[in-house]
C-alpha positions in Angstrom: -10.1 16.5 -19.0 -8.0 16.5 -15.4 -9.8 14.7 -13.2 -8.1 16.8 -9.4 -8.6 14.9 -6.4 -9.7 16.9 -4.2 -9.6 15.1 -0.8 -5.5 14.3 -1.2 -3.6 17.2 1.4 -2.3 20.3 -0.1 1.5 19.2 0.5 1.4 15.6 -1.8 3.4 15.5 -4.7 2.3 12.4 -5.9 -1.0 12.1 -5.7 -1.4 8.4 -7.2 1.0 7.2 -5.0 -0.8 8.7 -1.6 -4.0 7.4 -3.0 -2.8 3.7 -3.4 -1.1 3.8 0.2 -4.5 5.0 1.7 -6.1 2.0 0.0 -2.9 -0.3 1.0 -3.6 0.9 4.9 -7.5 0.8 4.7 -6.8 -3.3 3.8 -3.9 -4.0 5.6 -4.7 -3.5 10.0 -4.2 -5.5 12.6 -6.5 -8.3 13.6 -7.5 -9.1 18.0 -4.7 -12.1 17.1 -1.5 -10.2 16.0 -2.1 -10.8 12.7 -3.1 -8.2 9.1 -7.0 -8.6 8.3 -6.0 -8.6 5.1 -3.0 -11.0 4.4 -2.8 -12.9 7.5 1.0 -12.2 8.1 2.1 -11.0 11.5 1.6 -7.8 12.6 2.4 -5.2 11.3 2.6 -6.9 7.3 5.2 -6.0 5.0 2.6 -4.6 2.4 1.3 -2.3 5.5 5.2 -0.8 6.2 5.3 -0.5 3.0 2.4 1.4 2.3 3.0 3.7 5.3 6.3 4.9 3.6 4.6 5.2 0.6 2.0 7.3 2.3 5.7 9.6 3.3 7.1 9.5 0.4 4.0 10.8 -1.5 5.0 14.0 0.5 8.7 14.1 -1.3 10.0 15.2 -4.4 9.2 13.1 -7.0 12.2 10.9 -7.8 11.6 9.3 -4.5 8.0 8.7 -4.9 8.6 7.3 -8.5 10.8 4.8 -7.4 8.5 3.8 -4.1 5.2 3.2 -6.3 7.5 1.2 -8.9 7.9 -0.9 -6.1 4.6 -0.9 -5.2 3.7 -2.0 -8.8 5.8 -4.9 -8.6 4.1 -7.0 -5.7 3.0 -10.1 -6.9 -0.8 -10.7 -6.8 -2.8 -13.5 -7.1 -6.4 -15.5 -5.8 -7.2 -16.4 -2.6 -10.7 -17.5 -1.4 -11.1 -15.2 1.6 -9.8 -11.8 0.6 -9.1 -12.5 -3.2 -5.2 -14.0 -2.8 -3.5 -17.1 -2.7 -1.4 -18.1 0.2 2.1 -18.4 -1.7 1.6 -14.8 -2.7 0.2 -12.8 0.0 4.0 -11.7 1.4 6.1 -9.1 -0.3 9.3 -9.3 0.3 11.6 -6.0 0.1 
């Protein structure tokens, strides 16, 4: 069975990819003190630019939003108490 989402634009290529940059920009905004909600970096995060050029690349053919979500798939992840990660891996570094 497909499963079709139905609420990704007509023009997306990759629709995986536009789908995990949504959920990367829903987590990662900007705090009242300069900071991301999310990681705590300054403003704006390296896993928010980086989901806002995945959110353009989506849009492109897809070579060039194959090799965006392979970086994507490589940020490091791990446990923190308040959102879920650990302070020596809430930064990715491009």
């Amino acid at each position: 069975m497909v499963d079709v989402d139905q609420a990704a634009p007509a023009d997306i290529v990759d629709r995986l990819l536009w789908r995990d940059a949504q959920q990367m920009l829903g987590r990662h905004s900007a705090a009242r003190d300069g900071n991301c909600v999310w990681c705590g970096c300054r403003w704006p995060c390296s896993a928010r630019r980086l989901a806002e050029r995945a959110e353009i690349v989506a849009r492109r053919p897809w070579r060039e939003a194959w090799t965006l979500r392979h970086d994507i798939n490589s940020m490091r992840t791990g446990y923190r108490s308040d959102h879920g990660y650990n302070d020596s891996s809430r930064r990715y570094t491009a």
